[in-house]
N, C-alpha and C positions, 0 to 999 in steps of 0.2 A: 822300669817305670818309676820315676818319681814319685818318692811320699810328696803329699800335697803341702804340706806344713814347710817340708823342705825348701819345696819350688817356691813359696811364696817369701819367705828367706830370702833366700836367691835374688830375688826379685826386688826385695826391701834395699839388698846390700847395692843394687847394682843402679835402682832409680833411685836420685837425691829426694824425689816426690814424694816417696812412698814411705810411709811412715809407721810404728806401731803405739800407737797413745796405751796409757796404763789404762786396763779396766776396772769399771767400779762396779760392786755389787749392785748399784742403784740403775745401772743401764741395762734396759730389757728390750729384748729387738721387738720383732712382731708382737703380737696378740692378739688370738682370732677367737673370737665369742661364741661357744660350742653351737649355740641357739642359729646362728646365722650362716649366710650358705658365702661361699668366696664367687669371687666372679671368675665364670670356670673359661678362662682363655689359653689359647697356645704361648708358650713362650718360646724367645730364642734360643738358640741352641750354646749352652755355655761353652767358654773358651778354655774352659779348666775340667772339663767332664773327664777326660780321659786321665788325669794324677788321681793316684792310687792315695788313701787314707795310711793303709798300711800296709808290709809286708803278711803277703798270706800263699795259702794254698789257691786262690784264686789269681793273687797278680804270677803267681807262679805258670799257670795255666794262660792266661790273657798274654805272658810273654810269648807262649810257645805258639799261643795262634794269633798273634800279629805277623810273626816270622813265618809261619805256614803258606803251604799253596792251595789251602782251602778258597771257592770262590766268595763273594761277597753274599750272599744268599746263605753259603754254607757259615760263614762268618757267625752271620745276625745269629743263627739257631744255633751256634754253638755258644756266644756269648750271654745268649737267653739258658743256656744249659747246665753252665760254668757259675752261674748264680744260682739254680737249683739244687746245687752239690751239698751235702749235708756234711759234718764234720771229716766222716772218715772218707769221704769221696767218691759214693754214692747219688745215683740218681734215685729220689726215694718217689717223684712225683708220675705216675701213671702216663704210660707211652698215649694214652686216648686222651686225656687231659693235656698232653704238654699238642701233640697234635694240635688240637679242636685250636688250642690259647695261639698258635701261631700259623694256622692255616697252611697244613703242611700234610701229605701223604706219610704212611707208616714206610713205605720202602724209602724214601728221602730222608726221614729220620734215623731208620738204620744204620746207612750210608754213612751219614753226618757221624752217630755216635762209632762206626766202625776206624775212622779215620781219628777221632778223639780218644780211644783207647790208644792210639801210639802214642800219645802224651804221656811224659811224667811226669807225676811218679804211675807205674804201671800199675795197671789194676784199679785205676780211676775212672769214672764214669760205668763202671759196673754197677749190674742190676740187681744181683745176687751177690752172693758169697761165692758161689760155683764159679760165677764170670771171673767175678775178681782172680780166684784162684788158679781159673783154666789161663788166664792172658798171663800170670807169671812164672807160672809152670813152663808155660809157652817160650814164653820171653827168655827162660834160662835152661831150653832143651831139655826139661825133663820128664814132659808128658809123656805116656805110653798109655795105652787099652788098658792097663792095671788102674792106673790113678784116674782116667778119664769114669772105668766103673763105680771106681768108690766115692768120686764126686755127685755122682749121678744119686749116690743115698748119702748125702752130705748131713742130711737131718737124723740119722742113725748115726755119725760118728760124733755131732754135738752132742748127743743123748748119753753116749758112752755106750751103744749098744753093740760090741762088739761080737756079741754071740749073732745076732740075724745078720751081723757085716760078713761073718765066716761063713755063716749059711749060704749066704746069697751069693757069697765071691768066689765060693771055693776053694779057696788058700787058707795056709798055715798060719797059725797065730802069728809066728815070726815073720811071716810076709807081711801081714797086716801093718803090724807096726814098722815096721820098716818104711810100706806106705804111709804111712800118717807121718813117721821122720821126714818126709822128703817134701810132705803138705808142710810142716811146721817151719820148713824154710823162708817161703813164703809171710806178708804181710796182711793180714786181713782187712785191716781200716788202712791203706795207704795215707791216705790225707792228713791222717792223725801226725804224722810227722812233721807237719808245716803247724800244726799249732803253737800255740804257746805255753812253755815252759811253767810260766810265774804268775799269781795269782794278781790284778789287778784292781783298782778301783773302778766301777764305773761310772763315769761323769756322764748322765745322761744329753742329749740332744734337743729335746722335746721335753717338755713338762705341762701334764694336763692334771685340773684340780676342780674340783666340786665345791663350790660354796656351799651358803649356809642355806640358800632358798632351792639347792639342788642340783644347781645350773652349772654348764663345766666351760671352764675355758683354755684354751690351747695357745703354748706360745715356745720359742725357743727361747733356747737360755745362752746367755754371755758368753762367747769365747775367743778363741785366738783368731779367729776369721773375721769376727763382726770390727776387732779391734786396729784394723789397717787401714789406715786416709791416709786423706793426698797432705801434704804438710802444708799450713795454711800460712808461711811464711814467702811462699811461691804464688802466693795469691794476686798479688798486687799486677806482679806480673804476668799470671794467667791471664787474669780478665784485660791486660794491656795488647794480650797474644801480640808477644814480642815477633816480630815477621824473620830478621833475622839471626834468631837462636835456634836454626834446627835442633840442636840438639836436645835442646828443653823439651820444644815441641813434642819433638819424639817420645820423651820420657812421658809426659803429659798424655799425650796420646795411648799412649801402653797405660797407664794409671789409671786413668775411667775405664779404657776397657777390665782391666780386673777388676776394680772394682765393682762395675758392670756383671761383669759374671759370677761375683762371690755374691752379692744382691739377686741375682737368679738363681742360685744352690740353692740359697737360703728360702726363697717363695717358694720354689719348687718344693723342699722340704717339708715346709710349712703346709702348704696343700695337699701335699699326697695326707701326713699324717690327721690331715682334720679330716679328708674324706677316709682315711681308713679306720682312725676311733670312730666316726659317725656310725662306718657298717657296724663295729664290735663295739656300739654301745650296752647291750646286752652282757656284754662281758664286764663292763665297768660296775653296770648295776648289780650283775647277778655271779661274776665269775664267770671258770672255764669250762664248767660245765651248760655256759649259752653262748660261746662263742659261735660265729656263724664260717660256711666254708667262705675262704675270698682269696680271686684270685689276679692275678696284674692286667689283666686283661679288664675285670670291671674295672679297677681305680683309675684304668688307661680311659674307657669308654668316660666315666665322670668327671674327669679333670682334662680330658683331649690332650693330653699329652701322652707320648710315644713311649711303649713298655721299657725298651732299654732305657728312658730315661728314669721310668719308675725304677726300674731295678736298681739301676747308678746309684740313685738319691736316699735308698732306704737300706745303701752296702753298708755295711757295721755303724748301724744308729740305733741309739736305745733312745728309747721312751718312758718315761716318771710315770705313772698310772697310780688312784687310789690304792690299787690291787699289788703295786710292785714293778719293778724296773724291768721292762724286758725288748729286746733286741727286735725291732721294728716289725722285720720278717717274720717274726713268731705268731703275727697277727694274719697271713697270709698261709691259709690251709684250704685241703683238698676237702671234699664233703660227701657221704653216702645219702641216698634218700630216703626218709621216715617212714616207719609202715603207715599205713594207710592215710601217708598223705605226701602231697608234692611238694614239700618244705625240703631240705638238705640239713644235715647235721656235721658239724666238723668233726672233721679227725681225730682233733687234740680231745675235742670233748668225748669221743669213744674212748681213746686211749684211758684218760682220765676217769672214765665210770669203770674203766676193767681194773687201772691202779686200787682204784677204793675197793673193789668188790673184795678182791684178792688181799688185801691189808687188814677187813676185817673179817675174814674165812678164819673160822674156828680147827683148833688140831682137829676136833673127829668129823671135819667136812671140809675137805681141800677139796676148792673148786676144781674141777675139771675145765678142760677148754669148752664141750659139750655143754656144760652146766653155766659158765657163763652167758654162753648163747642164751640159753632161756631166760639168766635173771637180766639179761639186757634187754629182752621183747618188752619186763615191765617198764623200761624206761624210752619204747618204741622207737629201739634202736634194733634193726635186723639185719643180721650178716652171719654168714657163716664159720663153721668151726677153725675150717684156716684164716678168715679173716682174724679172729681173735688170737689165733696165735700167731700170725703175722705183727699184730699190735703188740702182742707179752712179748716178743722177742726183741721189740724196737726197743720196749720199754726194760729190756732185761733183767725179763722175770722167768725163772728156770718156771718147766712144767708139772706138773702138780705131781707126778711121782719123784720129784726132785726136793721141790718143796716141804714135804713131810718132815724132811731130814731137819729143820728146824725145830720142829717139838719134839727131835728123841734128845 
């Protein structure tokens, strides 16, 4: 798949129309007035939707399922899935959440993700650590009853608990580890391999700002896309529409349509991100400890435009915020419900009040996972003890008999 930057290159070189003017800091595209609502209409379907921004672990995936014989059905859910993937290549979003968001049965989705596990790199679209582990194990003949056991208490050999591993399994030390050599083959974060290397700058996409009377406004900012017209030397005879120059024509013709379409990236853009700071305006005023759950299916139902497009439109774009620059997606979380009430709380914000509990735990009161469950009820957050260390885990934070080892 073509970078988009590339294609439009490509395109500049090939029509004499097309042109790239120098920009100036003094040119700002849109500007939309935090205070005001957009007129929430469909738009048409861009002609540039399908070039990739950048080489990733994603266009790597999107190649291997355009060439598939997944059906069109199977297609949509897996391109909806394929944008869920977290760095290492994991699905981290709840099998009844991604359901309910795509109106789909839990056996159809099995299916789907059974056929997306032959993708590589293997071990992608796993749910676990176990998955990931068992489809490479798989993949390179070397499961047996032995490895498939000590998978099954995979949480005891992150722990380093090798004493209840030999309990349980009943083999020799030296069998043990000999299993664990033959897991350490194996890649735990596959995905991680398609990242990037090299530390970047990042030029944000979106820039929203708060004046002085409080008020926020949203707008995109200058760049290589907004700066491509038609050349306006070709003008005279546009507007003459010369009858017997096909081939201008042609050029002409192709020219409005992209520019046509780089004009709809850019609303589309525009829009989604004013209706998604609106939902996480709580998070502007107050941080992430009030971010709300949100998911592409609301932004979809507020702006009537169709989730893949959402998802397209907010692939690797960051956002300027009071609070700090962060990647569009970040504002798109899954949410638990409050005790004793029907409001939702986002995920980031549990993670988040578990990071702080834990950072200010004193050497002679290492929180337990236990113990954070209760000091989270004060913050009328309730979930259980695996939920919290499902969180520490994301958050990679060792478990409190691990933790100690920092105050000796």
């Amino acid at each position: 798949m073509l970078n988009l930057k590339t294609f439009l290159k490509k395109k500049i070189e090939d029509n004499p129309l097309l042109i790239e003017k120098e920009s100036s800091a003094k040119d700002d595209l849109q500007v939309q007035p935090f205070t005001d609502k957009y007129t929430r209409n469909s738009m048409n379907l861009d002609m540039i939707n399908n070039v990739s921004y950048s080489k990733s672990l994603r266009e790597h995936l999107i190649d291997q399922l355009t060439i598939s014989n997944l059906n069109a059905r199977e297609k949509i859910v897996s391109n909806y899935l394929i944008n869920t993937l977290d760095d290492a290549g994991y699905i981290t979003e709840e099998e009844g959440r991604i359901c309910q968001t795509l109106g789909i049965d839990l056996n159809f989705y099995n299916s789907v993700i059974t056929k997306l596990q032959s993708f590589e790199p293997t071990g992608v679209f796993s749910r676990s650590l176990k998955e990931c582990l068992t489809l490479q194990l798989t993949e390179k003949g070397l499961i047996n009853k032995q490895l498939i056991h000590l998978l099954n208490h995979i949480q005891l050999l992150a722990d380093d608990n090798f004493k209840k591993l030999l309990q349980i399994m009943k083999i020799t030390k030296e069998e043990l580890f000999d299993l664990i050599k033959i897991i350490r083959k194996c890649n735990p974060k596959p995905g991680l391999n398609y990242s990037k290397d090299t530390m970047e700058v990042i030029t944000p996409d979106i820039v929203i700002k708060r004046n002085e009377s409080g008020m926020y406004s949203i707008k995109l900012t200058q760049n290589y896309f907004s700066n491509i017209i038609i050349d306006e030397t070709y003008k005279d005879i546009i507007q003459n529409k010369v009858k017997n120059n096909d081939t201008l024509n042609g050029h002409f013709t192709e020219a409005k349509m992209i520019l046509t379409s780089i004009s709809q990236r850019q609303k589309t853009l525009l829009k989604v991100s004013y209706e998604v700071m609106l939902q996480q305006r709580n998070f502007l005023e107050n941080g992430i400890n009030f971010m709300k759950p949100l998911n592409l299916e609301k932004i979809a139902k507020i702006t009537n435009l169709h989730i893949s497009t959402i998802s397209r439109s907010i692939q690797n774009k960051f956002i300027e915020t009071p609070r700090g620059t962060f990647e569009l997606k970040y504002f798109f979380d899954s949410g638990l419900s409050k005790k004793n009430s029907d409001e939702e709380i986002s995920s980031k914000t549990i993670e988040n009040r578990i990071k702080e509990l834990i950072k200010n735990e004193k050497r002679d009161d290492i929180l337990s996972d236990d113990k954070i469950v209760r000091l989270l009820e004060g913050f009328d957050i309730r979930i259980a003890r695996r939920t919290v260390a499902k969180y520490r885990k994301k958050l990679n934070i060792l478990p409190s008999s691990k933790r100690k080892n920092k105050f000796l």
